[in-house]
PDB file of N, CA, C and O in Angstrom:
ATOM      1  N   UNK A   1     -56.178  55.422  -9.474  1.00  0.00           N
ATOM      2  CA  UNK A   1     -56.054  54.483  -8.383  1.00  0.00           C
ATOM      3  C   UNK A   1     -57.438  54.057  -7.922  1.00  0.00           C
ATOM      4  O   UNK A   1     -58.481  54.711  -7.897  1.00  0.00           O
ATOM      5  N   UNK A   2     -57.208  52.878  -7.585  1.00  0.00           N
ATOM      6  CA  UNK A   2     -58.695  51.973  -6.763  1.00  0.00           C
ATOM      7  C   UNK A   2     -58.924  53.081  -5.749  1.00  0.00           C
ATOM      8  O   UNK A   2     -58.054  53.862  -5.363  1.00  0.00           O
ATOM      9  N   UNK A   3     -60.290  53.061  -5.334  1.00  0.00           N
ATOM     10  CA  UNK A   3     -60.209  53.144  -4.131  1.00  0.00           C
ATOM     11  C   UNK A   3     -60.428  52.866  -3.376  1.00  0.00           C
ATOM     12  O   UNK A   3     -60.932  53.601  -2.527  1.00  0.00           O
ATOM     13  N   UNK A   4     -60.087  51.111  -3.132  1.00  0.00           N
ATOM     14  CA  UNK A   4     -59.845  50.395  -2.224  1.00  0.00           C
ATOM     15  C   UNK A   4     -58.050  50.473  -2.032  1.00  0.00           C
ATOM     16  O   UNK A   4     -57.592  50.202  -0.922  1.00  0.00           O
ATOM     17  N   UNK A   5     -57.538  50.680  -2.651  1.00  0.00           N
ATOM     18  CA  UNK A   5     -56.184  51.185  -2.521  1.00  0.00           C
ATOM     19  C   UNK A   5     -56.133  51.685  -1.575  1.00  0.00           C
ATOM     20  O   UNK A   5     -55.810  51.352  -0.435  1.00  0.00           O
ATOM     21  N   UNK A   6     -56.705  53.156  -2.355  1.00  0.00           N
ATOM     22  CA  UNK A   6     -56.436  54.339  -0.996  1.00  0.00           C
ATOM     23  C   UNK A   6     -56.907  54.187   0.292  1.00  0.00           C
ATOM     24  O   UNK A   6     -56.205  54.658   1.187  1.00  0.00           O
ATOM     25  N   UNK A   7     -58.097  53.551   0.633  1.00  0.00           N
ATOM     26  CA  UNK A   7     -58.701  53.317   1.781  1.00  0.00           C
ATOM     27  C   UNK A   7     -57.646  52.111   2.558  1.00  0.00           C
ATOM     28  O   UNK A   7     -57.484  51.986   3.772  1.00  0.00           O
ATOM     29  N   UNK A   8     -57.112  51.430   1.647  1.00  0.00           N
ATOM     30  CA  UNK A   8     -55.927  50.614   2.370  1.00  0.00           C
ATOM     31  C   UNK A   8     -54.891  51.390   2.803  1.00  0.00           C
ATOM     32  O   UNK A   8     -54.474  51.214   3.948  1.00  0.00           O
ATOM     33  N   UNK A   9     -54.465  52.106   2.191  1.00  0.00           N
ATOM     34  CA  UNK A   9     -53.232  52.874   2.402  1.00  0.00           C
ATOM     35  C   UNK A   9     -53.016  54.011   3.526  1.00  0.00           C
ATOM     36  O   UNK A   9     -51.966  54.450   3.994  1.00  0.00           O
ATOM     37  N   UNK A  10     -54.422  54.359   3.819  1.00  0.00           N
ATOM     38  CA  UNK A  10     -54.876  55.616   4.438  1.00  0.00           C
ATOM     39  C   UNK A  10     -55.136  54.529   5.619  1.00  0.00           C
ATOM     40  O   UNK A  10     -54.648  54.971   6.660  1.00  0.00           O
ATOM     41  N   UNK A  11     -55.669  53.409   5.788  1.00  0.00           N
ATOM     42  CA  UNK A  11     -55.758  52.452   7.446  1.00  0.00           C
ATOM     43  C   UNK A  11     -54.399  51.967   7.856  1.00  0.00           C
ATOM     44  O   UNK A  11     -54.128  51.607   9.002  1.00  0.00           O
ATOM     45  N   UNK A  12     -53.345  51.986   6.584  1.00  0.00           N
ATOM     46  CA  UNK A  12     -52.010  51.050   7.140  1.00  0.00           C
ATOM     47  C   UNK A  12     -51.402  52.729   8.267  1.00  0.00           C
ATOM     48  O   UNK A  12     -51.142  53.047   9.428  1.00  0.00           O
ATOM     49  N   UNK A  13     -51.478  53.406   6.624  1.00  0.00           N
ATOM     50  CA  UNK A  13     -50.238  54.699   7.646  1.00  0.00           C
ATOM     51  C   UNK A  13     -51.239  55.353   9.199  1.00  0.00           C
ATOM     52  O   UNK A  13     -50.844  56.161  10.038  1.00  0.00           O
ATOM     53  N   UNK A  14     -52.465  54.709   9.134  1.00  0.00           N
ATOM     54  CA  UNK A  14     -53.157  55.278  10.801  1.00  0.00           C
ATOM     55  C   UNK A  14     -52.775  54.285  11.529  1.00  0.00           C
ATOM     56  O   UNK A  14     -52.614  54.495  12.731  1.00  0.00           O
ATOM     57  N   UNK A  15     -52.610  53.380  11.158  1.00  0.00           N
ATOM     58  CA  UNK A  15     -52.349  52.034  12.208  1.00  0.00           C
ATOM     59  C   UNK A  15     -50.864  52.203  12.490  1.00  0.00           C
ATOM     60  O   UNK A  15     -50.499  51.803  13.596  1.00  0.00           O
ATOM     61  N   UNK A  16     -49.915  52.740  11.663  1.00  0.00           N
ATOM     62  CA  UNK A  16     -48.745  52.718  11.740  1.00  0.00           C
ATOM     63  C   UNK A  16     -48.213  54.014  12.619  1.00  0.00           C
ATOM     64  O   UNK A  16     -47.338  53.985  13.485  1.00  0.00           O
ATOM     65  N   UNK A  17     -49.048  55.274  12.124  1.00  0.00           N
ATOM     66  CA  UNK A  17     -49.232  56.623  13.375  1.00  0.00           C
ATOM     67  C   UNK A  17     -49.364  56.217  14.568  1.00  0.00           C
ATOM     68  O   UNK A  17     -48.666  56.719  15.449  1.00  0.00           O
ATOM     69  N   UNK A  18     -50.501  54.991  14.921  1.00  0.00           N
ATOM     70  CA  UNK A  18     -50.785  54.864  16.154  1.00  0.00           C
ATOM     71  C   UNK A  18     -49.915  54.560  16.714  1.00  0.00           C
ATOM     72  O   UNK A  18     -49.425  55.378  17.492  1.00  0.00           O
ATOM     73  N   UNK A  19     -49.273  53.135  16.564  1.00  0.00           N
ATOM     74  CA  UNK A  19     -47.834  52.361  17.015  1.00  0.00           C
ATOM     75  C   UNK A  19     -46.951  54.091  17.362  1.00  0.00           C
ATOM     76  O   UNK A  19     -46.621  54.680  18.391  1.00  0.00           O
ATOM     77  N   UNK A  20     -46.894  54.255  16.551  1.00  0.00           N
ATOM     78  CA  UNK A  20     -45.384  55.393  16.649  1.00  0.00           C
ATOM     79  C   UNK A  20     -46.026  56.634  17.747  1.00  0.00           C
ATOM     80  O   UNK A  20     -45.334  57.443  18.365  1.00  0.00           O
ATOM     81  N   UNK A  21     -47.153  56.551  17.777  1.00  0.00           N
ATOM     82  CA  UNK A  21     -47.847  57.214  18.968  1.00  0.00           C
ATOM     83  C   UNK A  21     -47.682  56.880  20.463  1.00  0.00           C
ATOM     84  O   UNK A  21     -47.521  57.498  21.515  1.00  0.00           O
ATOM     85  N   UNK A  22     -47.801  55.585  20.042  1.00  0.00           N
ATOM     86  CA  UNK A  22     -48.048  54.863  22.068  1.00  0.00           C
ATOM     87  C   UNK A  22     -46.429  54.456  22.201  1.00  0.00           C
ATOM     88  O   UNK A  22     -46.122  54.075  23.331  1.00  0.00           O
ATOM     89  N   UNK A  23     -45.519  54.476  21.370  1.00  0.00           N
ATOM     90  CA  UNK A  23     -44.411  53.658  21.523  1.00  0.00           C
ATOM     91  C   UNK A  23     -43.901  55.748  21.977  1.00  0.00           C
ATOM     92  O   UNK A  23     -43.746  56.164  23.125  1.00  0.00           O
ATOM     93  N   UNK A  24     -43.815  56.298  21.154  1.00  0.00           N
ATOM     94  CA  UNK A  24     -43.702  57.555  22.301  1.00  0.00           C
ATOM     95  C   UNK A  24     -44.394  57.964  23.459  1.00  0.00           C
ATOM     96  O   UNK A  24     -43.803  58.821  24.116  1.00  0.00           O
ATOM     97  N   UNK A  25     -45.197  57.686  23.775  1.00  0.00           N
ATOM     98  CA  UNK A  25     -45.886  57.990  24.995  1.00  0.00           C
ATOM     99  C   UNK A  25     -45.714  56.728  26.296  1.00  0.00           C
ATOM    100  O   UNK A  25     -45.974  56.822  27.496  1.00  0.00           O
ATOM    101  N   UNK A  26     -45.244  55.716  25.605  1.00  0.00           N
ATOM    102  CA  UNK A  26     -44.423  54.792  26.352  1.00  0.00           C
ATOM    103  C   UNK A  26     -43.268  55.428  26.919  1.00  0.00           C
ATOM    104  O   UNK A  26     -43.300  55.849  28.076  1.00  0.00           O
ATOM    105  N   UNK A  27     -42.226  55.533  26.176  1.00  0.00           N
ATOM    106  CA  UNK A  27     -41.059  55.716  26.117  1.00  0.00           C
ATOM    107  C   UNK A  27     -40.979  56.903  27.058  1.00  0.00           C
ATOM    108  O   UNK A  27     -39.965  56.980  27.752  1.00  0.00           O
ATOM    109  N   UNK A  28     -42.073  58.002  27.195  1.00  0.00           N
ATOM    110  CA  UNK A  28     -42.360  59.083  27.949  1.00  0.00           C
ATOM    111  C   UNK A  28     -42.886  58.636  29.294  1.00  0.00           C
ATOM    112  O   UNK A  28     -42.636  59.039  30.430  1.00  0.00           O
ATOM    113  N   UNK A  29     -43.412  58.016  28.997  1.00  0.00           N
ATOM    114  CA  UNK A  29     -43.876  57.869  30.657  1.00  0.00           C
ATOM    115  C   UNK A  29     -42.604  56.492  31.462  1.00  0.00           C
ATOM    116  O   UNK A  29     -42.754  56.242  32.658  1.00  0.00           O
ATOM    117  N   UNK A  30     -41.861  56.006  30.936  1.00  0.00           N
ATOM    118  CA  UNK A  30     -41.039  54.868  31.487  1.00  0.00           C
ATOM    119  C   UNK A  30     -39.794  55.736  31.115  1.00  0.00           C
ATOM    120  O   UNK A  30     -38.726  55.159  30.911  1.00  0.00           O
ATOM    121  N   UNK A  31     -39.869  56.919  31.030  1.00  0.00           N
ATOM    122  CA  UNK A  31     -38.401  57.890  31.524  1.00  0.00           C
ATOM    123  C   UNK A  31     -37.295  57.515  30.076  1.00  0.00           C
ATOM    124  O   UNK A  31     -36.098  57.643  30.333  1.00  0.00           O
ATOM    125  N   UNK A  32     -37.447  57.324  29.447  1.00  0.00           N
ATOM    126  CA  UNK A  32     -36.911  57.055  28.158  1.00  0.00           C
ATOM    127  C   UNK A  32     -35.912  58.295  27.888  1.00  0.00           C
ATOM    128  O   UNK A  32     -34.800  58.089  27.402  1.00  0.00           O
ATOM    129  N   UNK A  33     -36.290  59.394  28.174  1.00  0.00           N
ATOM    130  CA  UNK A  33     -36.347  60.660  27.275  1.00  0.00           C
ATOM    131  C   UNK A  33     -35.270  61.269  28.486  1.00  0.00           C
ATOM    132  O   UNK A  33     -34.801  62.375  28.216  1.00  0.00           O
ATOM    133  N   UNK A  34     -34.822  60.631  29.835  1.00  0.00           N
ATOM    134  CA  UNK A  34     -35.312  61.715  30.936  1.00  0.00           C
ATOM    135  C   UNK A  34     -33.264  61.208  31.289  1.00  0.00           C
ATOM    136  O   UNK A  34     -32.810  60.072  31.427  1.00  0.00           O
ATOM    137  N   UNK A  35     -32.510  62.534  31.332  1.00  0.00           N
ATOM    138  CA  UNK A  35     -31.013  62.372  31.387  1.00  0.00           C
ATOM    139  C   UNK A  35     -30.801  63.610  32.542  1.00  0.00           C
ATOM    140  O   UNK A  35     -30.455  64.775  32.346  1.00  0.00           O
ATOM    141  N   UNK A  36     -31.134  62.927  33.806  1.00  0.00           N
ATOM    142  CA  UNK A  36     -30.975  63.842  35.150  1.00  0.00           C
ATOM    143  C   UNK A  36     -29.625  64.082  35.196  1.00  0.00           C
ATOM    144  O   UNK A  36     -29.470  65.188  35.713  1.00  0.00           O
ATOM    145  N   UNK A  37     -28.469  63.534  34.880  1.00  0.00           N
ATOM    146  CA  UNK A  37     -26.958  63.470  35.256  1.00  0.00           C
ATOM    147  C   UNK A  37     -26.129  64.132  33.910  1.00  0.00           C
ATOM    148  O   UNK A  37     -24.904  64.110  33.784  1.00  0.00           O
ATOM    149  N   UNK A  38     -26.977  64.651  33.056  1.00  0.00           N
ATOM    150  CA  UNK A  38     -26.067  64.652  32.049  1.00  0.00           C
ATOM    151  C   UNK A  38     -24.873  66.041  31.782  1.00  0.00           C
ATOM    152  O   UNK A  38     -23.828  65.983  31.135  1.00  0.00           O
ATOM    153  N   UNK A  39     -25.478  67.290  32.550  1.00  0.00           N
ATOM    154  CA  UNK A  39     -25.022  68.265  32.818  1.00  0.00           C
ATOM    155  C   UNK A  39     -23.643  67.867  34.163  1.00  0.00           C
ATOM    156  O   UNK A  39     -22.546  68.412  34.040  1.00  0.00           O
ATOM    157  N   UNK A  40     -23.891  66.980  35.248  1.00  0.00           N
ATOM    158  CA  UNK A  40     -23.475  66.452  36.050  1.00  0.00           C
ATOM    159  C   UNK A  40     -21.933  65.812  35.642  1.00  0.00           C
ATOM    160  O   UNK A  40     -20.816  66.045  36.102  1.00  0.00           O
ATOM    161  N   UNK A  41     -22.397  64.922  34.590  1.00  0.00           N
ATOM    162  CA  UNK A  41     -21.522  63.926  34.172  1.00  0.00           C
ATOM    163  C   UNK A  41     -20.791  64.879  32.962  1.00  0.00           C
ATOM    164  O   UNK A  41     -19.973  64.330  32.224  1.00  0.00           O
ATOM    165  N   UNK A  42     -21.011  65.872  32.836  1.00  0.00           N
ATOM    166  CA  UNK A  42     -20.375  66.893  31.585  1.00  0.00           C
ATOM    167  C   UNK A  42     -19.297  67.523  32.175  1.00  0.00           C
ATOM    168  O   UNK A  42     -18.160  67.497  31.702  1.00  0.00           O
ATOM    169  N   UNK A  43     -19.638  68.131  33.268  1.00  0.00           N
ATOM    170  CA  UNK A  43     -18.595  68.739  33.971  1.00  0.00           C
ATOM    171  C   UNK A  43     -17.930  68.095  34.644  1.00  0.00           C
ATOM    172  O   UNK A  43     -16.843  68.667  34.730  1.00  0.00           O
ATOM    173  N   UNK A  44     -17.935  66.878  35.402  1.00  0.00           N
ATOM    174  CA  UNK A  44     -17.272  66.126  35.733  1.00  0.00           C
ATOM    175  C   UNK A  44     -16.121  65.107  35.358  1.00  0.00           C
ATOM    176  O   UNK A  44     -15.173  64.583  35.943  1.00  0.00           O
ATOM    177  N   UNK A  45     -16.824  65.080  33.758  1.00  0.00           N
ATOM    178  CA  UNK A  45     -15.212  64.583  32.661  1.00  0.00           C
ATOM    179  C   UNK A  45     -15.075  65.412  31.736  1.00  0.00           C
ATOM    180  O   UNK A  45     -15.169  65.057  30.561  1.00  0.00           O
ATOM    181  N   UNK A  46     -14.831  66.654  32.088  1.00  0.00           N
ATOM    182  CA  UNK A  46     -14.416  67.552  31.293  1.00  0.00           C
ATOM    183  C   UNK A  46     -12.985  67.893  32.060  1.00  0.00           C
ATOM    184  O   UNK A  46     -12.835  68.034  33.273  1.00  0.00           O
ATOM    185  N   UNK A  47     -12.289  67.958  31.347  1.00  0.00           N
ATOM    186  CA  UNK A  47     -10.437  68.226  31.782  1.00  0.00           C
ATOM    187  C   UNK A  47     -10.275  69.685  31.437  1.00  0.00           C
ATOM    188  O   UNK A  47     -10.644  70.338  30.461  1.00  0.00           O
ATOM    189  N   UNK A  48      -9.501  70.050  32.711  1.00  0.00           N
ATOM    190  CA  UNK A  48      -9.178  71.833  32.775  1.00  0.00           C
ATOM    191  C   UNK A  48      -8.881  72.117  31.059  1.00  0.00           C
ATOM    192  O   UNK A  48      -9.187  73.290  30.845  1.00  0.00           O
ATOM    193  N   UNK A  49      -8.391  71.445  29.776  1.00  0.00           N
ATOM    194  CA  UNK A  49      -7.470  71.853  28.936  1.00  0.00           C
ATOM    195  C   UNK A  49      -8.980  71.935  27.721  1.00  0.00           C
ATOM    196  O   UNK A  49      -9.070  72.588  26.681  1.00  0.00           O
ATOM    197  N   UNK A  50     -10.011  70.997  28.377  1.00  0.00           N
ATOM    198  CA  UNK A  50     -11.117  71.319  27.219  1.00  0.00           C
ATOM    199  C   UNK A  50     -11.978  72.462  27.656  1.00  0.00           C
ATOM    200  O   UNK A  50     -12.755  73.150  26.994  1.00  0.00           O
ATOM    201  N   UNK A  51     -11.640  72.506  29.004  1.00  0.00           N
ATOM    202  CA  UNK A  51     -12.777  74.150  29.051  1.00  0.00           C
ATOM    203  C   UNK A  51     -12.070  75.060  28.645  1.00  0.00           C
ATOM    204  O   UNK A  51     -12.606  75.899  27.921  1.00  0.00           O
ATOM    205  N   UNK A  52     -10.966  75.164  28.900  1.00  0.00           N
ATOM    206  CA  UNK A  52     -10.057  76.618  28.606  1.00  0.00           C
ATOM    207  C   UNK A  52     -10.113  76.458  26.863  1.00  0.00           C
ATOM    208  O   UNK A  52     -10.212  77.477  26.180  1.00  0.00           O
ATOM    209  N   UNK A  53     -10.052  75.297  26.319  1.00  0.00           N
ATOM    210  CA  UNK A  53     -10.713  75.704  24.334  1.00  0.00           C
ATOM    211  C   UNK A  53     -11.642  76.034  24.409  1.00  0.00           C
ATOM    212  O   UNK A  53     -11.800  77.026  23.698  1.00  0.00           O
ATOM    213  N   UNK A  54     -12.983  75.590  25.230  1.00  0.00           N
ATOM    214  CA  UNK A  54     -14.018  76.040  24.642  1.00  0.00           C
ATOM    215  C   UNK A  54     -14.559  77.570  25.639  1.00  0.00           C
ATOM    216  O   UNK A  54     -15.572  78.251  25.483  1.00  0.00           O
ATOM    217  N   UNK A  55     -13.368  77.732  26.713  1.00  0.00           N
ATOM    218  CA  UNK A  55     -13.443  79.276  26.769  1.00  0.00           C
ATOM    219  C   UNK A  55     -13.025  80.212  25.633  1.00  0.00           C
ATOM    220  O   UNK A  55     -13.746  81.161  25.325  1.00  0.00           O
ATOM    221  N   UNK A  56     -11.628  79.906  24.874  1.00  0.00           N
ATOM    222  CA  UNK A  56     -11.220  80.254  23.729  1.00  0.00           C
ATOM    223  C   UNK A  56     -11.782  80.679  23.014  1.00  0.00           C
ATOM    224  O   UNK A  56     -11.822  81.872  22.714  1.00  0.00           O
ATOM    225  N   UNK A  57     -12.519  79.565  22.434  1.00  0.00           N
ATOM    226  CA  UNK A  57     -13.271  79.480  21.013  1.00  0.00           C
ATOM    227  C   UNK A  57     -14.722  80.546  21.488  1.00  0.00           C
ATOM    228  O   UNK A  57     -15.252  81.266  20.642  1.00  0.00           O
ATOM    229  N   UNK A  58     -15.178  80.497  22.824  1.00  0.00           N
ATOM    230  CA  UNK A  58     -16.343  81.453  22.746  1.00  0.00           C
ATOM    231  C   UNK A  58     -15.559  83.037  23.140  1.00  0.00           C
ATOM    232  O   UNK A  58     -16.378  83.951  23.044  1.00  0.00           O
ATOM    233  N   UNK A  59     -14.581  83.364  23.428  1.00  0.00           N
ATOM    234  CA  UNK A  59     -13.859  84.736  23.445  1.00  0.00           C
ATOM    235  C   UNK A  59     -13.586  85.122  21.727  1.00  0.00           C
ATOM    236  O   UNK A  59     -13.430  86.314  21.462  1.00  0.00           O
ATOM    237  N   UNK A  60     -13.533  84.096  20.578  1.00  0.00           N
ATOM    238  CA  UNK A  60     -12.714  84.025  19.646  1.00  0.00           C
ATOM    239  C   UNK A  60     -14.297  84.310  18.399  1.00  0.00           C
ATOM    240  O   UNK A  60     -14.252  84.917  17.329  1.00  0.00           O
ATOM    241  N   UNK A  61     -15.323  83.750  18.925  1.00  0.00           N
ATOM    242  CA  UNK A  61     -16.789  84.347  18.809  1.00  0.00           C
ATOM    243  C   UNK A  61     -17.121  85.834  19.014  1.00  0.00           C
ATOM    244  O   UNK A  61     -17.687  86.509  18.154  1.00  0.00           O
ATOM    245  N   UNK A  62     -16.777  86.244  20.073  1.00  0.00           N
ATOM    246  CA  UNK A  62     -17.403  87.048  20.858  1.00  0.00           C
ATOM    247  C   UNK A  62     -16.408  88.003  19.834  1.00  0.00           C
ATOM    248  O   UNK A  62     -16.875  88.697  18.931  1.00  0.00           O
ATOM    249  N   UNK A  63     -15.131  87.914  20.114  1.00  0.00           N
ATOM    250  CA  UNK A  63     -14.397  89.199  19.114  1.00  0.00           C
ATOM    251  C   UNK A  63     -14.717  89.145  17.672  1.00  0.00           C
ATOM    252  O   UNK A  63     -14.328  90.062  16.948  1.00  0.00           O
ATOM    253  N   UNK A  64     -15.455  88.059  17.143  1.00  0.00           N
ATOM    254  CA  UNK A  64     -15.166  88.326  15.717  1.00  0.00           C
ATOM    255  C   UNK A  64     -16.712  88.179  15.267  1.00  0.00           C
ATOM    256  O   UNK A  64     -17.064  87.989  14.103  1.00  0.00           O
ATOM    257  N   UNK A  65     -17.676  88.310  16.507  1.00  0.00           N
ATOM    258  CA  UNK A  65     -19.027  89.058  16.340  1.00  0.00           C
ATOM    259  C   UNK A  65     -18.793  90.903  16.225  1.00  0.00           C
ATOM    260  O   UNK A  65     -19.251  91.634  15.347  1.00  0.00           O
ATOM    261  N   UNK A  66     -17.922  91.309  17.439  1.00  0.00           N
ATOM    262  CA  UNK A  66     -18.036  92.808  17.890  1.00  0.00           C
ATOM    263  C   UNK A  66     -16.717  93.438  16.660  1.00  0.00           C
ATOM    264  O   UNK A  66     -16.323  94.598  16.542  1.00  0.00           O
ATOM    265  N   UNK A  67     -16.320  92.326  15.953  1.00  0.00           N
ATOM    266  CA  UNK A  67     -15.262  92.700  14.842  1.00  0.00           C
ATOM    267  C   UNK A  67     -16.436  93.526  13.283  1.00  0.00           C
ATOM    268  O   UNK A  67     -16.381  94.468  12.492  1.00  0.00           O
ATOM    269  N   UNK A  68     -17.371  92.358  13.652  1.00  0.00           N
ATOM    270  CA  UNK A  68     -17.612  92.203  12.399  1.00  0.00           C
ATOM    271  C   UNK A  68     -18.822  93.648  12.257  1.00  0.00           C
ATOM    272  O   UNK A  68     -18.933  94.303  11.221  1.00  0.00           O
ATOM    273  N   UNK A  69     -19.824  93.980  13.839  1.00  0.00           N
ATOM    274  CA  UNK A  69     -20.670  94.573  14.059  1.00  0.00           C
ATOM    275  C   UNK A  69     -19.697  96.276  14.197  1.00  0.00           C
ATOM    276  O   UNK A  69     -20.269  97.363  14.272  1.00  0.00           O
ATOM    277  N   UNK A  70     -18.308  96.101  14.199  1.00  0.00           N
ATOM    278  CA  UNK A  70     -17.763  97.345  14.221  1.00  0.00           C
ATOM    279  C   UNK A  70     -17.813  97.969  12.374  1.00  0.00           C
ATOM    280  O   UNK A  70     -17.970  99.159  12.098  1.00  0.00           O
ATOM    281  N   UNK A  71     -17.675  97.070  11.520  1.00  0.00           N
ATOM    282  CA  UNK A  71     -17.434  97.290  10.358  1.00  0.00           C
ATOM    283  C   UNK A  71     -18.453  97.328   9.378  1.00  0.00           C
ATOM    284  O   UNK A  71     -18.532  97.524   8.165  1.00  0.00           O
ATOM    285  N   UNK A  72     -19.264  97.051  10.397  1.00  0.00           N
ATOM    286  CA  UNK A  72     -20.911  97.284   9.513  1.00  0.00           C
ATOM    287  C   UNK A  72     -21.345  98.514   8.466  1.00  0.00           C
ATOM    288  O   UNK A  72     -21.196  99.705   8.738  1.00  0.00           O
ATOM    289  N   UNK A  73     -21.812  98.092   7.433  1.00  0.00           N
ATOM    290  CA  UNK A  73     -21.733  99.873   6.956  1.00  0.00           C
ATOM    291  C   UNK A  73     -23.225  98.971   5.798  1.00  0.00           C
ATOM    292  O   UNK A  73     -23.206  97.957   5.100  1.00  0.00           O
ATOM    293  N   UNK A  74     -24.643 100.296   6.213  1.00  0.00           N
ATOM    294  CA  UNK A  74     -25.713  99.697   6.264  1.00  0.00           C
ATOM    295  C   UNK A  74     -25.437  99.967   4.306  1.00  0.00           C
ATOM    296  O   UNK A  74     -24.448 100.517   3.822  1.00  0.00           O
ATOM    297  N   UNK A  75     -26.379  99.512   3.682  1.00  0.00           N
ATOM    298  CA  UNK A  75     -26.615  99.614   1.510  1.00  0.00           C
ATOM    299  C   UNK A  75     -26.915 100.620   1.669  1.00  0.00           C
ATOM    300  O   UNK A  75     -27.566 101.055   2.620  1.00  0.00           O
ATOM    301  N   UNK A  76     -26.515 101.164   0.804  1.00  0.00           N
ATOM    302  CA  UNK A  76     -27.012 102.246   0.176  1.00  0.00           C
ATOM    303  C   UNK A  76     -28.114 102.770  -0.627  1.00  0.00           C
ATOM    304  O   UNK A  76     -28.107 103.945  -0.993  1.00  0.00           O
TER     305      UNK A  76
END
């Protein structure tokens, strides 16, 4: 390869880092990133019938962690 190539190639992808640099640090400072309500708005449309599954499903975890840690039997 030239290496005027590479010296091209090596200024596009810094010029292109930069953009993707300030366009995050934009996006960071103009609250882009920033979801104050979202815990809020979780529990609030969540219906009695989806917590009681996903009480379920973490009781249904929990036994078939202490299932699995009962039957443990270390190599020999």
């Amino acid at each position: 390869m030239s290496t005027n190539v590479i010296t091209l190639m090596i200024g596009i992808s810094t010029f292109l880092g930069a953009i993707g640099l300030a366009a995050l640090i934009w996006g960071v400072k103009t609250g882009q990133f920033d979801d104050k309500t979202k815990f809020i708005d979780g529990a609030r449309f969540d219906g009695e019938e989806e917590l009681r599954d996903a009480i379920m499903m973490e009781e249904k975890k929990k036994a078939a962690k202490a299932k699995k840690e009962k039957n443990y039997m270390p190599a020999d």
